[in-house]
N, CA, C and O atoms as a GROMACS GRO file, in nm:
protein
  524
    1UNK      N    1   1.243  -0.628  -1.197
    1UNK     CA    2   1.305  -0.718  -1.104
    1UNK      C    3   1.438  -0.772  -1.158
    1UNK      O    4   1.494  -0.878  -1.130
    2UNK      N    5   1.482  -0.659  -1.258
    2UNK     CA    6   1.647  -0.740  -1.315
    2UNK      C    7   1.738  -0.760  -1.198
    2UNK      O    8   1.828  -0.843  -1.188
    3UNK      N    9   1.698  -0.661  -1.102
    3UNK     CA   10   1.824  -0.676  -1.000
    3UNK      C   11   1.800  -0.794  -0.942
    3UNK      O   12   1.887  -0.819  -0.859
    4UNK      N   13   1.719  -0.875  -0.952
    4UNK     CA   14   1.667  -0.992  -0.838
    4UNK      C   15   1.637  -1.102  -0.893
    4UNK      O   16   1.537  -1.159  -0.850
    5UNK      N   17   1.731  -1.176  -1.026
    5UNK     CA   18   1.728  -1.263  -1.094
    5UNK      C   19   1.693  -1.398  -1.018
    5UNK      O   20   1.602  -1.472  -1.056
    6UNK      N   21   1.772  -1.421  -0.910
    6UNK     CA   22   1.724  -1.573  -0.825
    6UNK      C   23   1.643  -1.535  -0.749
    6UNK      O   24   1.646  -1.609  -0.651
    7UNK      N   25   1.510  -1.398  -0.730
    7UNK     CA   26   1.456  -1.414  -0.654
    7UNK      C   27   1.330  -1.535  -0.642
    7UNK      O   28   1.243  -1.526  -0.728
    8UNK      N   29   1.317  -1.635  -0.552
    8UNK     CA   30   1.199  -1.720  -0.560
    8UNK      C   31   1.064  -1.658  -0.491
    8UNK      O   32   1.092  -1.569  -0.411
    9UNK      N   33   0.929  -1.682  -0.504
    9UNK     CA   34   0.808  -1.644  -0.458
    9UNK      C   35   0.742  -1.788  -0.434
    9UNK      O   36   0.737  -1.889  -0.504
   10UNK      N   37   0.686  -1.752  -0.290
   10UNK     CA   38   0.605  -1.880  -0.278
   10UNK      C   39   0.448  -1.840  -0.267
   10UNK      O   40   0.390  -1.819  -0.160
   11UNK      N   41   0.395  -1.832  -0.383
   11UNK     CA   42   0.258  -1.755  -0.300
   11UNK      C   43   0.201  -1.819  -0.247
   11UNK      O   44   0.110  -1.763  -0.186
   12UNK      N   45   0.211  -1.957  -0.234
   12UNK     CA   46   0.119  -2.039  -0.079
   12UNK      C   47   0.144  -1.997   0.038
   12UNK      O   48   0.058  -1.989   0.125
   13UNK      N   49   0.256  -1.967   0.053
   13UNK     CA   50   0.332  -1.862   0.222
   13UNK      C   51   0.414  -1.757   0.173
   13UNK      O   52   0.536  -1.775   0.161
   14UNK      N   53   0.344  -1.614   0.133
   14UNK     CA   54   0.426  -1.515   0.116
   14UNK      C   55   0.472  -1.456   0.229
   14UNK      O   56   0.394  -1.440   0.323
   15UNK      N   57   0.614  -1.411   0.236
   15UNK     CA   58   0.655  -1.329   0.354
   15UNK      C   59   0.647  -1.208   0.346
   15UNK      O   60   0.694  -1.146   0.442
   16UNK      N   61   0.594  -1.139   0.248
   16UNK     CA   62   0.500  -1.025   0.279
   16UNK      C   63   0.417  -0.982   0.226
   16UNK      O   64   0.412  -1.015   0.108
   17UNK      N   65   0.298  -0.883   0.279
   17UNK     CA   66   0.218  -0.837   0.153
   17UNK      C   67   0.285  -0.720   0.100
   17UNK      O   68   0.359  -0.667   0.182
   18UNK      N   69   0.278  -0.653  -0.041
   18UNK     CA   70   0.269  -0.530  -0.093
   18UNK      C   71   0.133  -0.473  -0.163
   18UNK      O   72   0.022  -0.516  -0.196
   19UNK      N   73   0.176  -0.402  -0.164
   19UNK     CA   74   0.019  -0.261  -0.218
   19UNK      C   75   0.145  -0.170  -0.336
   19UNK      O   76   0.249  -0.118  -0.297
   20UNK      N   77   0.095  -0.171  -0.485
   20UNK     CA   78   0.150  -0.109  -0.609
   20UNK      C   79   0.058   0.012  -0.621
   20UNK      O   80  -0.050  -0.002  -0.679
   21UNK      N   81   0.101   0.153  -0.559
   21UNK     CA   82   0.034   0.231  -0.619
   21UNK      C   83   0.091   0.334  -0.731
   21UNK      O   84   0.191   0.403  -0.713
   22UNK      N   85   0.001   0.334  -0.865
   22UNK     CA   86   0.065   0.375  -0.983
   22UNK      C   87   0.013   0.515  -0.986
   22UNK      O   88  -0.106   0.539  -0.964
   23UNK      N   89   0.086   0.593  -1.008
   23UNK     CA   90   0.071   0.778  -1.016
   23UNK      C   91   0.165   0.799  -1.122
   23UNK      O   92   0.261   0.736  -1.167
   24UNK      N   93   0.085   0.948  -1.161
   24UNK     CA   94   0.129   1.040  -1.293
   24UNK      C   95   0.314   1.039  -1.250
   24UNK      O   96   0.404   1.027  -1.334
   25UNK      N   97   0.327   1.050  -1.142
   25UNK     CA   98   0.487   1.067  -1.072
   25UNK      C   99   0.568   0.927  -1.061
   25UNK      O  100   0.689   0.914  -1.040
   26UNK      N  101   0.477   0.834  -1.078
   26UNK     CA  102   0.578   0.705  -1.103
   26UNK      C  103   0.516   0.589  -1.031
   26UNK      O  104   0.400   0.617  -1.003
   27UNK      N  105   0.541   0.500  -1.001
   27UNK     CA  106   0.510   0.375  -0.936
   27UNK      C  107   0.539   0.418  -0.789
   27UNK      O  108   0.620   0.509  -0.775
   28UNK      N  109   0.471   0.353  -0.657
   28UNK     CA  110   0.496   0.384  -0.556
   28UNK      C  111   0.475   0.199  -0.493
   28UNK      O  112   0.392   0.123  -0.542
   29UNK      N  113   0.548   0.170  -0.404
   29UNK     CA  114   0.550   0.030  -0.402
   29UNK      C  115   0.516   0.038  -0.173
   29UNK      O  116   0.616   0.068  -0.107
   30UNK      N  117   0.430   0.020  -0.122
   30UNK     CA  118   0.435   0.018   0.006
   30UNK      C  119   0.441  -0.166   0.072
   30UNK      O  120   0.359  -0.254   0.043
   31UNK      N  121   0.531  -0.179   0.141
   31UNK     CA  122   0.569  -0.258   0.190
   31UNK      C  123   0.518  -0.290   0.368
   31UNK      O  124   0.533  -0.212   0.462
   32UNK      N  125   0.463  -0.413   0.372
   32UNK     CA  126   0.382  -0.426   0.499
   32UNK      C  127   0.483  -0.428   0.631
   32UNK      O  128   0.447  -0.426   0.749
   33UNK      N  129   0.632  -0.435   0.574
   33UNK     CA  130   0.731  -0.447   0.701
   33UNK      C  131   0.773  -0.317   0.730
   33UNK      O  132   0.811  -0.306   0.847
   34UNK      N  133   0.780  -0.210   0.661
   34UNK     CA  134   0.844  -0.119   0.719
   34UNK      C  135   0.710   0.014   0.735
   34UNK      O  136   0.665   0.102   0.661
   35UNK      N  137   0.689  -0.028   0.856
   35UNK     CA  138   0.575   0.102   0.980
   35UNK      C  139   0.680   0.149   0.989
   35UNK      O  140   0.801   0.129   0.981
   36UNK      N  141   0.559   0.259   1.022
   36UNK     CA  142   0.575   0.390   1.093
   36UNK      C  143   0.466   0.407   1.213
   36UNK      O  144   0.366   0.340   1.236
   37UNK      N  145   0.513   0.509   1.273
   37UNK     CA  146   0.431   0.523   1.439
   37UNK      C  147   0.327   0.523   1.393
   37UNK      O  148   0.261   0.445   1.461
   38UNK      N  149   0.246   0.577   1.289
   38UNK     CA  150   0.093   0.562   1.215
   38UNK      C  151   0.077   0.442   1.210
   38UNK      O  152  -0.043   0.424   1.189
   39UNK      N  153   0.120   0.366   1.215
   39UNK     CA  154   0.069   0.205   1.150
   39UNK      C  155   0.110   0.207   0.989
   39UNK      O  156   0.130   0.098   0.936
   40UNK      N  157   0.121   0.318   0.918
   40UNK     CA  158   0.088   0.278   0.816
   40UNK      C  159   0.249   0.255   0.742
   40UNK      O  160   0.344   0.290   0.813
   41UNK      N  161   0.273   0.209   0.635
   41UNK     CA  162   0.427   0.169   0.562
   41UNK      C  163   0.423   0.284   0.479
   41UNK      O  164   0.338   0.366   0.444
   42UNK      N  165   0.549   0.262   0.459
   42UNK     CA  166   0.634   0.408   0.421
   42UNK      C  167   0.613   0.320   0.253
   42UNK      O  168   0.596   0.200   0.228
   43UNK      N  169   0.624   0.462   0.149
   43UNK     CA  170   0.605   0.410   0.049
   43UNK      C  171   0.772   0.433  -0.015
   43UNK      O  172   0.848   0.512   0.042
   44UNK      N  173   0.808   0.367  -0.118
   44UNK     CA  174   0.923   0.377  -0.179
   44UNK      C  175   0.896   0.386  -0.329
   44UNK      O  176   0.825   0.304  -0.387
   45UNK      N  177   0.950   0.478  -0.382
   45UNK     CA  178   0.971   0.445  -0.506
   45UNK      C  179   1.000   0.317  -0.607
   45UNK      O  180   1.102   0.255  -0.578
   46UNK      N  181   0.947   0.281  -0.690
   46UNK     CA  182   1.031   0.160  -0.740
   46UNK      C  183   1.094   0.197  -0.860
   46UNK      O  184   1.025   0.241  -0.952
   47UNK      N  185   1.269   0.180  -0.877
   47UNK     CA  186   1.341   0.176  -1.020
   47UNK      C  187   1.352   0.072  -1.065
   47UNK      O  188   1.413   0.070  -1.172
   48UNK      N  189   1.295  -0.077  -1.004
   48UNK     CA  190   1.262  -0.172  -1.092
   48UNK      C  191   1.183  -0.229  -1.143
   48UNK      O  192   1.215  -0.316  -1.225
   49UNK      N  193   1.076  -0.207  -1.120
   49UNK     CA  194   0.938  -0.171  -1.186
   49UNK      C  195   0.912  -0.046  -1.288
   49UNK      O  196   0.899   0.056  -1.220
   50UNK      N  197   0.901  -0.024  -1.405
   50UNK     CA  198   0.855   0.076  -1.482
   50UNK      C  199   0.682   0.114  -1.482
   50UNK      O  200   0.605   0.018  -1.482
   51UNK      N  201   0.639   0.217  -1.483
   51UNK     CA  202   0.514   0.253  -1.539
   51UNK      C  203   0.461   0.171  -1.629
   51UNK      O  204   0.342   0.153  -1.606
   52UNK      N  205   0.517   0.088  -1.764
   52UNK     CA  206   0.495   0.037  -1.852
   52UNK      C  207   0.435  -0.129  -1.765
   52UNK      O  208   0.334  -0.197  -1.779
   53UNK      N  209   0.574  -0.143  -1.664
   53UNK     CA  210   0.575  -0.318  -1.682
   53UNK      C  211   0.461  -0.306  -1.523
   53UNK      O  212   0.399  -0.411  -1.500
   54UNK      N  213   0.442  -0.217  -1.449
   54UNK     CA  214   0.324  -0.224  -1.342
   54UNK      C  215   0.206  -0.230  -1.398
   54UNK      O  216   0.123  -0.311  -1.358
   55UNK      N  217   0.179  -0.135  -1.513
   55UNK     CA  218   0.024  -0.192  -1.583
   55UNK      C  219   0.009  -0.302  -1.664
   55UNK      O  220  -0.101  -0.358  -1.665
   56UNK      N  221   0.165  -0.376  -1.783
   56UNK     CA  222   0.177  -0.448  -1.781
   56UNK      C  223   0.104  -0.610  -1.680
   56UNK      O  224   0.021  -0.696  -1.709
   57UNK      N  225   0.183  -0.584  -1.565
   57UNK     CA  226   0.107  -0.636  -1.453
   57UNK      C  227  -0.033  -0.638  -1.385
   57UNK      O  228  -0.106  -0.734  -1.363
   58UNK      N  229  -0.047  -0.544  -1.366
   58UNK     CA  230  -0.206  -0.523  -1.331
   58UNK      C  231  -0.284  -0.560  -1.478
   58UNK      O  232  -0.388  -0.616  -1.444
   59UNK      N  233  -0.281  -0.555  -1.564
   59UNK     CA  234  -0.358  -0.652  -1.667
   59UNK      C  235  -0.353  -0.747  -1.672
   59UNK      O  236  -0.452  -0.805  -1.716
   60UNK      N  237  -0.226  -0.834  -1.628
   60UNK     CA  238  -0.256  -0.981  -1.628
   60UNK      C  239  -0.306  -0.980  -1.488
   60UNK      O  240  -0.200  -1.012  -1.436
   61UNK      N  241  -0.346  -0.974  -1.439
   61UNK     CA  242  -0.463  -1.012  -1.289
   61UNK      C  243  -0.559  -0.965  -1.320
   61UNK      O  244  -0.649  -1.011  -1.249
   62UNK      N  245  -0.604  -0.880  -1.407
   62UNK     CA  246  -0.723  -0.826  -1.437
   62UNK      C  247  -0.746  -0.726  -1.353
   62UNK      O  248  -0.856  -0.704  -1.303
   63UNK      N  249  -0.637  -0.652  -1.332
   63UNK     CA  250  -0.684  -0.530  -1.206
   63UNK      C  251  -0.654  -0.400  -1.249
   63UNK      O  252  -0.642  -0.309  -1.167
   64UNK      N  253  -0.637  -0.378  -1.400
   64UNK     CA  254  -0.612  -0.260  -1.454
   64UNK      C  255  -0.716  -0.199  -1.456
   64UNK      O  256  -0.706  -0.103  -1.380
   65UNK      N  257  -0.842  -0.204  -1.516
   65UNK     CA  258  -0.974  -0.142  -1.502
   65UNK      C  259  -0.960  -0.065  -1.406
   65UNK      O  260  -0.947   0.057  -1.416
   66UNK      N  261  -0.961  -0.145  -1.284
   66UNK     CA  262  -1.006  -0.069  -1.181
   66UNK      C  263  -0.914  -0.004  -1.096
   66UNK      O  264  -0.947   0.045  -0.988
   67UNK      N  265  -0.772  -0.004  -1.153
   67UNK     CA  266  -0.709   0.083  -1.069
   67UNK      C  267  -0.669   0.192  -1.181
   67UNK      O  268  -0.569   0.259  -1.154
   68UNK      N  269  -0.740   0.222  -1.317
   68UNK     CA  270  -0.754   0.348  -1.344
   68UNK      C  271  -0.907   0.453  -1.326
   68UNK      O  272  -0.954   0.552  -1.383
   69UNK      N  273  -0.939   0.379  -1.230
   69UNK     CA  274  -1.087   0.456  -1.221
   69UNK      C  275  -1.041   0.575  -1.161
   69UNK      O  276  -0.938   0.568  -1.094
   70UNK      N  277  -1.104   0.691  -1.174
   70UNK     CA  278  -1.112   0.794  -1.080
   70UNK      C  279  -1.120   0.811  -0.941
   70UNK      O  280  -1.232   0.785  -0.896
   71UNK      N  281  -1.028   0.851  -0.850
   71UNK     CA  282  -1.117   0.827  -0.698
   71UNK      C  283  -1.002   0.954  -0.616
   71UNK      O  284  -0.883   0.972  -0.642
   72UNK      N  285  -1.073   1.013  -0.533
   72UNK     CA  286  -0.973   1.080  -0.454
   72UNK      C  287  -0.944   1.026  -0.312
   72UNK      O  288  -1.018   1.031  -0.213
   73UNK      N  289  -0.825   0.975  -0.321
   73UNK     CA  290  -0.766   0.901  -0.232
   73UNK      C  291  -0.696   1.004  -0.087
   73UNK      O  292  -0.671   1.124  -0.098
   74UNK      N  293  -0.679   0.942   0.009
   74UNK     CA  294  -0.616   1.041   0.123
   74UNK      C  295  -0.526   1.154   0.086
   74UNK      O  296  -0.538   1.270   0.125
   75UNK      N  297  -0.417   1.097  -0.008
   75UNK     CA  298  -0.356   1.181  -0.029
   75UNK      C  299  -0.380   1.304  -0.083
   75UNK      O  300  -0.310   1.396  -0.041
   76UNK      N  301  -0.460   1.327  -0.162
   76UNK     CA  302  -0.520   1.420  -0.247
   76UNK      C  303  -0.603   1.483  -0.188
   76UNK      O  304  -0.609   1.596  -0.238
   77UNK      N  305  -0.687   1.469  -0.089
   77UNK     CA  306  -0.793   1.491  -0.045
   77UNK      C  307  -0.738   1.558   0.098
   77UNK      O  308  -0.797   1.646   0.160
   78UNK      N  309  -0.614   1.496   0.135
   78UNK     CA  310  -0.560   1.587   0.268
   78UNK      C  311  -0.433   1.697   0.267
   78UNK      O  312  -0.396   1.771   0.358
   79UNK      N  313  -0.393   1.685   0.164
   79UNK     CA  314  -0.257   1.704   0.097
   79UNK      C  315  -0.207   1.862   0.162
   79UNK      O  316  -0.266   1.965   0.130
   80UNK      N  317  -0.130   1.860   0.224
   80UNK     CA  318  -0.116   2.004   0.266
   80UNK      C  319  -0.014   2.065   0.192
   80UNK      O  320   0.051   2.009   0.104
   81UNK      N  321   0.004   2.217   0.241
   81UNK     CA  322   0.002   2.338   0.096
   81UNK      C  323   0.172   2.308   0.154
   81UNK      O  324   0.253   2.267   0.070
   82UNK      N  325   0.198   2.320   0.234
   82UNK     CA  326   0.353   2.303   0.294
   82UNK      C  327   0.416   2.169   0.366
   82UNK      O  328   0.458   2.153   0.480
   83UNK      N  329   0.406   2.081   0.258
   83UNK     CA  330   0.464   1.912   0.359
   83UNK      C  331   0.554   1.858   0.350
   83UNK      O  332   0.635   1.836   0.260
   84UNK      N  333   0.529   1.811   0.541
   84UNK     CA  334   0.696   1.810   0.529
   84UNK      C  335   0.760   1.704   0.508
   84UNK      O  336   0.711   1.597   0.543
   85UNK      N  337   0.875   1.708   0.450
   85UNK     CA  338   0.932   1.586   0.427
   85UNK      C  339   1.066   1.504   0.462
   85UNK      O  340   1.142   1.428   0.402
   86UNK      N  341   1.053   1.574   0.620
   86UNK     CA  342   1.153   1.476   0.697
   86UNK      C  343   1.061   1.510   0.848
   86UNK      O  344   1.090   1.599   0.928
   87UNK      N  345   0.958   1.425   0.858
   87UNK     CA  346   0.878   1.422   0.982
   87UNK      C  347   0.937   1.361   1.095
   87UNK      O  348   1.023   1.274   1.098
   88UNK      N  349   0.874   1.424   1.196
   88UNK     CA  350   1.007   1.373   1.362
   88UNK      C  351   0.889   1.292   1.385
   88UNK      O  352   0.779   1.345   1.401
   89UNK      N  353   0.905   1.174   1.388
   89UNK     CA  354   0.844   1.047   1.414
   89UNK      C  355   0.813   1.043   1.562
   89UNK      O  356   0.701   1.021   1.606
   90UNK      N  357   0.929   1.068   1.639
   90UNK     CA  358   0.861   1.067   1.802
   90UNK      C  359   0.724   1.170   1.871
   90UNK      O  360   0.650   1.157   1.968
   91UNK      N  361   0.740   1.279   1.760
   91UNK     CA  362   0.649   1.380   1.780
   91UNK      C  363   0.509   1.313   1.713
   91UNK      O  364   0.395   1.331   1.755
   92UNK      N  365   0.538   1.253   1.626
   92UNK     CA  366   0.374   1.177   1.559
   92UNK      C  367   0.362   1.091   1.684
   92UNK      O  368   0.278   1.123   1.768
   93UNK      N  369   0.437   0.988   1.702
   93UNK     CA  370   0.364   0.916   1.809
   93UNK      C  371   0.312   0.976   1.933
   93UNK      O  372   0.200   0.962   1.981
   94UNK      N  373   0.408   1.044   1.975
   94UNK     CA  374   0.344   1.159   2.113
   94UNK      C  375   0.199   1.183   2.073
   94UNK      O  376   0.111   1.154   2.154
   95UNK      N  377   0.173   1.225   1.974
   95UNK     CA  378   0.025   1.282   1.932
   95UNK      C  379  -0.069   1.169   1.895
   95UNK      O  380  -0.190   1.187   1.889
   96UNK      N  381  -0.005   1.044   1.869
   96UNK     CA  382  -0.102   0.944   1.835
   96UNK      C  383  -0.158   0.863   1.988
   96UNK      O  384  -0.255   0.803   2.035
   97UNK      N  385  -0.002   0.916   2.028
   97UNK     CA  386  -0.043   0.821   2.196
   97UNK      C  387  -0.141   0.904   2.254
   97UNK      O  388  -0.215   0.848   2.334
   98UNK      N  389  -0.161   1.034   2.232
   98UNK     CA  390  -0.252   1.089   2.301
   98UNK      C  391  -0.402   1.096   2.272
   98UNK      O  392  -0.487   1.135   2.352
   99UNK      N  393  -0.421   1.061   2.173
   99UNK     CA  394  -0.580   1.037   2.092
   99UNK      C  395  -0.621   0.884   2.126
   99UNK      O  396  -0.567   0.782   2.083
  100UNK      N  397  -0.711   0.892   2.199
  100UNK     CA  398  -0.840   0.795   2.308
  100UNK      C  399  -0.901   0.739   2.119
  100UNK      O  400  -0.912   0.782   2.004
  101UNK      N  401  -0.920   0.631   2.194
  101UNK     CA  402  -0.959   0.509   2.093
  101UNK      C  403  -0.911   0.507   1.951
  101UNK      O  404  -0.993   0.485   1.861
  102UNK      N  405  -0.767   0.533   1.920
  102UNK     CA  406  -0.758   0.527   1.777
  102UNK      C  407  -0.711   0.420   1.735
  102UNK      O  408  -0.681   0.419   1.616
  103UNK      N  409  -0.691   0.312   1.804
  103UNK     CA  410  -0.719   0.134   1.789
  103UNK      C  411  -0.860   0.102   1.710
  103UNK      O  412  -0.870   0.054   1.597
  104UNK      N  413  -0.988   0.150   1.814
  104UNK     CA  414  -1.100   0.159   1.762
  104UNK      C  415  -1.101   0.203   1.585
  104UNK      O  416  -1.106   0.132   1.484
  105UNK      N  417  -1.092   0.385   1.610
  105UNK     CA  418  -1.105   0.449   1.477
  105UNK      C  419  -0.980   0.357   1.370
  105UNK      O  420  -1.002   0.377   1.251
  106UNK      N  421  -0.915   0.308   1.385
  106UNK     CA  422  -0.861   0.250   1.265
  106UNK      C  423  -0.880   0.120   1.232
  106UNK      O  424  -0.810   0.063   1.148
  107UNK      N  425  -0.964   0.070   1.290
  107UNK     CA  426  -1.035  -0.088   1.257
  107UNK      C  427  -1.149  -0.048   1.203
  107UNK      O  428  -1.190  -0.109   1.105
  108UNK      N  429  -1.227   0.066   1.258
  108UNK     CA  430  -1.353   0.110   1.212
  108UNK      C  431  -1.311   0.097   1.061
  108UNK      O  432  -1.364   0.021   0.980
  109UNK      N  433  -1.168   0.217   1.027
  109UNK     CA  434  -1.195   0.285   0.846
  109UNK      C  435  -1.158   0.121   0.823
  109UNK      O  436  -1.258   0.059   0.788
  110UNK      N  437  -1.041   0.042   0.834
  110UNK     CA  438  -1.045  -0.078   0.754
  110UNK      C  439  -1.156  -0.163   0.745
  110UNK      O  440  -1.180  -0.225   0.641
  111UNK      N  441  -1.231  -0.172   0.852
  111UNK     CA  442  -1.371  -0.248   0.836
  111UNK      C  443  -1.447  -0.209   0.730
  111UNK      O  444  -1.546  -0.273   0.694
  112UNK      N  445  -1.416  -0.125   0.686
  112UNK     CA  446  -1.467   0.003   0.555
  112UNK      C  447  -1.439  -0.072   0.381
  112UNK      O  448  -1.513  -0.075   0.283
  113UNK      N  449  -1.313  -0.119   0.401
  113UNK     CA  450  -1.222  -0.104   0.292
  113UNK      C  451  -1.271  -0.230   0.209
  113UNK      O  452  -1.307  -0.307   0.298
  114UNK      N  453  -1.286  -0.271   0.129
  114UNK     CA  454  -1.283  -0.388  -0.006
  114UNK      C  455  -1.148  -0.450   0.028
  114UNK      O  456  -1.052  -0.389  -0.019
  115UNK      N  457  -1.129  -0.527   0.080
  115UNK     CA  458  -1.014  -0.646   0.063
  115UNK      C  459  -0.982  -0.772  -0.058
  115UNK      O  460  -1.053  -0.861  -0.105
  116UNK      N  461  -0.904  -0.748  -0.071
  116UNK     CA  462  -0.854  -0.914  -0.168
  116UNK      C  463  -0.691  -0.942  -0.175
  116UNK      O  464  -0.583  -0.883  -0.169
  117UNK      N  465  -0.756  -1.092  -0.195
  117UNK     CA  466  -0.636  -1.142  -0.227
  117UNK      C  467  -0.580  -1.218  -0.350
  117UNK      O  468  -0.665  -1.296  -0.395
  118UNK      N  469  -0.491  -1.220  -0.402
  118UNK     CA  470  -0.424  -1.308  -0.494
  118UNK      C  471  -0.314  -1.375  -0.479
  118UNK      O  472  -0.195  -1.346  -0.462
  119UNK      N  473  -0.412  -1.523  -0.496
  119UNK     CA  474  -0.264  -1.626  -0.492
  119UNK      C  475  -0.311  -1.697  -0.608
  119UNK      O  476  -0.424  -1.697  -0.656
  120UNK      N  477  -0.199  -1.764  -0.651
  120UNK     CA  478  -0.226  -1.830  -0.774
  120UNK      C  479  -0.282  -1.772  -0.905
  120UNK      O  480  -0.340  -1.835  -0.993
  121UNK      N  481  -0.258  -1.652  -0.902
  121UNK     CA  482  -0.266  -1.548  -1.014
  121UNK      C  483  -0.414  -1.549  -1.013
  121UNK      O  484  -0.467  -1.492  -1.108
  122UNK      N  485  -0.502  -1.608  -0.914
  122UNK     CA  486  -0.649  -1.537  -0.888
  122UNK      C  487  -0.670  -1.416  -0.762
  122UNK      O  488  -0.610  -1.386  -0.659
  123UNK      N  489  -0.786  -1.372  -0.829
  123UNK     CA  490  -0.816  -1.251  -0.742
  123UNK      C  491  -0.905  -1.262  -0.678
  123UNK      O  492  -1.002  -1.215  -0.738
  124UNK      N  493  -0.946  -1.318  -0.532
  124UNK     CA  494  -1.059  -1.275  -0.495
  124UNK      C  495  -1.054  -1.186  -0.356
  124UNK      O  496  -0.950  -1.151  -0.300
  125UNK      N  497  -1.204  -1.153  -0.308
  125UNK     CA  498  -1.231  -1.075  -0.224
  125UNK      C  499  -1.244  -1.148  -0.103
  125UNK      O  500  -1.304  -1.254  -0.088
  126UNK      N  501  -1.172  -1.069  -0.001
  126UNK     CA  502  -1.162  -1.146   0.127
  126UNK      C  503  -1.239  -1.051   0.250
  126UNK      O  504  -1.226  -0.930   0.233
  127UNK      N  505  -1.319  -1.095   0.374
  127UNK     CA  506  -1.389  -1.021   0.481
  127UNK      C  507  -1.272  -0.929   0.550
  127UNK      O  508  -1.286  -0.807   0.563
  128UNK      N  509  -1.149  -1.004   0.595
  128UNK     CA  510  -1.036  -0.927   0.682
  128UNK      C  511  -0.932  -1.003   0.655
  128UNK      O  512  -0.946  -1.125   0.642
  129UNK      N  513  -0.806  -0.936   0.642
  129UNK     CA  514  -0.646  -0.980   0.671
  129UNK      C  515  -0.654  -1.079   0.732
  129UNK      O  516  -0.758  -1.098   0.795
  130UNK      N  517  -0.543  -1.181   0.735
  130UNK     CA  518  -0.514  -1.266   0.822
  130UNK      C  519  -0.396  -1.212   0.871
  130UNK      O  520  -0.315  -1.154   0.798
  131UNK      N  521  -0.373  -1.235   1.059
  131UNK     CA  522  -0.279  -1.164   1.118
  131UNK      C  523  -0.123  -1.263   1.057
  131UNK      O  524  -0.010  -1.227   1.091
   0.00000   0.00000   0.00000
């Protein structure tokens, strides 16, 4: 965060959430403001975060353990042999608009998921997001 010396954080009212996911390929940082027609946020690289100072981090919350456990995550598990990597976004939504209850099916998988939160440099587990 050198580039962002006066940045302030309020974690009593954060203005956004993030999700740090750490891979053999580098830090991946997804941001809750920038969707895509999936619902889901585009991930970005981070060059101000290092490999070093993200586990750094995740040890002081106590969340290193468990985000080196083993697990095969979507990506890995769907990963296709040829992907592409400048997707026509109007064509995903065309296809999302056309699939009957996937409001439903995507509350279903999050109803699924382990939630938490941390404020105040504690971690606990929460039932659902607050909108």
């Amino acid at each position: 965060m050198n580039n962002f010396p006066k940045l302030k954080v309020n974690l009593n009212n954060p203005e956004l959430d993030i999700e740090i996911d750490i891979r053999k390929e580098g830090t991946i940082i997804f941001d809750n403001r920038l969707k895509r027609p999936s619902g889901l946020p585009i991930g970005t690289s981070s060059k101000d975060l290092t490999k070093n100072g993200t586990i750094k981090l995740s040890q002081k919350f106590a969340l290193y353990k468990t985000s080196i456990l083993p697990y095969e995550d979507s990506c890995s598990v769907f990963i296709p042999s040829k992907p592409a990597t400048k997707s026509n976004t109007n064509y995903i939504k065309s296809i999302e608009d056309s699939l009957q209850h996937l409001s439903k099916l995507e509350k279903d998988a999050l109803d699924e998921v382990k939630k938490y939160k941390i404020e105040d440099s504690k971690v606990s587990e929460i039932d659902h997001f607050e909108s």
